[in-house]
N, C-alpha and C positions, 0 to 999 in steps of 0.2 A: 504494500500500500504506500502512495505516495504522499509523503508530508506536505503538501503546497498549503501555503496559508492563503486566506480567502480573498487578498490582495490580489494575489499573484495567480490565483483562479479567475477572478475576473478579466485580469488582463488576457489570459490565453483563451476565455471563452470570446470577449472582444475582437483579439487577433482573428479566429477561427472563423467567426460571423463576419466582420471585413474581407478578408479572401474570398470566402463561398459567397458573400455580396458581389465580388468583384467577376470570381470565374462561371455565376451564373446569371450576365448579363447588365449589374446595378449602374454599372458604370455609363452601358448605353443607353441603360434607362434615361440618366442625369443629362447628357447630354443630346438627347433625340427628342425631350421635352420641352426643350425651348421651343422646338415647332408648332408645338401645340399653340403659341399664340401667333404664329405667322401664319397667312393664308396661301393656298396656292396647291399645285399637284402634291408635292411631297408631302403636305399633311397628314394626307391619309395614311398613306405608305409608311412613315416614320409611326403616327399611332399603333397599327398593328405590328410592329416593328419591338417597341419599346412596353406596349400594355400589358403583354405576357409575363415582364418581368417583376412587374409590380406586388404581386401575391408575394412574389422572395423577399422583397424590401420591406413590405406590413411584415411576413413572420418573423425576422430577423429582429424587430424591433419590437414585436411583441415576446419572444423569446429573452429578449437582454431585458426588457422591463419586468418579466418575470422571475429571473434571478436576481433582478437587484433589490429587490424587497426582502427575499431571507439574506442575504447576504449584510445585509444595513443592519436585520434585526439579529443576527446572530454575530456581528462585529461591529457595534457603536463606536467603540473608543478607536475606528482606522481613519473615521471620517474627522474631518477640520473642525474647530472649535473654533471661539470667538480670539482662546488665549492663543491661537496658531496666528490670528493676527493680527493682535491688541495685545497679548501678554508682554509681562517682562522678561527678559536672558532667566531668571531664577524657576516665572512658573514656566516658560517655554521646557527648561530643564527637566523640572517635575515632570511636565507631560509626558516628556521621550522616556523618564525612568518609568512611570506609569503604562506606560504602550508597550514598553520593552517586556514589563512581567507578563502581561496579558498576550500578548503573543507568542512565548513559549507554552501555553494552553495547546492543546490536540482539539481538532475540529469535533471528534467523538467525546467530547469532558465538556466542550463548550454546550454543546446540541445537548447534553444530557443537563447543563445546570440552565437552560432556556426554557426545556421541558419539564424541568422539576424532577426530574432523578437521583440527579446527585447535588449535594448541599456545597452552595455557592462557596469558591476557597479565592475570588478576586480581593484583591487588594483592597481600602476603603479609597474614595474618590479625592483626591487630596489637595481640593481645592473647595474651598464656601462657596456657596453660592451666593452669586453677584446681583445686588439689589437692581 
């Protein structure tokens, strides 16, 4: 089993979804659409050209907005905070020692203390919350 943390899954499902966008036509989609607001023969020809591709591009997008909902809710602390750019060098510090523990967690300990299996072992939050 491969250790990938859930950063680093998202970027390869990204990767993955951009190519098969690309090698199943998105790219001609993007560019045979501008026709669409010109008149004249090639209209038509460029629509049934590029309309096929389009089902690829909604599922692609519906695909990556579907993992990126458990992804957010089973790793908060990967995303940006206010202190990523407002805080000070001291709490910026705290953050990365706080991110650093929480990311030696295994994707299977995390998904068990999301679910309530096993009893939460994170750090406490080490920062007040700002009025």
């Amino acid at each position: 089993m491969f250790d990938v943390s859930a950063q680093n899954a998202a970027l390869q499902v990204l990767e993955f979804a951009f190519i098969s966008y690309l090698l199943t036509g998105g790219a001609l989609l993007l560019l045979l659409t501008k026709g669409f607001k010109q008149s004249g023969e090639n209209t038509l020809l460029k629509r049934l050209v590029a309309l096929p591709f389009l089902p690829t591009f909604v599922f692609w997008v519906l695909i990556l907005g579907c993992l990126s909902i458990p992804l957010y809710w089973l790793y908060p602390e990967k995303h940006r905070t206010t202190i990523d750019f407002e805080g000070t060098e001291e709490e910026k510090q705290k953050l990365l020692e706080y991110r650093a523990i929480l990311s030696k967690k295994s994707l299977v300990r995390t998904l068990a203390e999301k679910l309530g299996l096993a009893q939460k072992a994170d750090p406490p939050w080490p920062f007040a919350i700002r009025p």
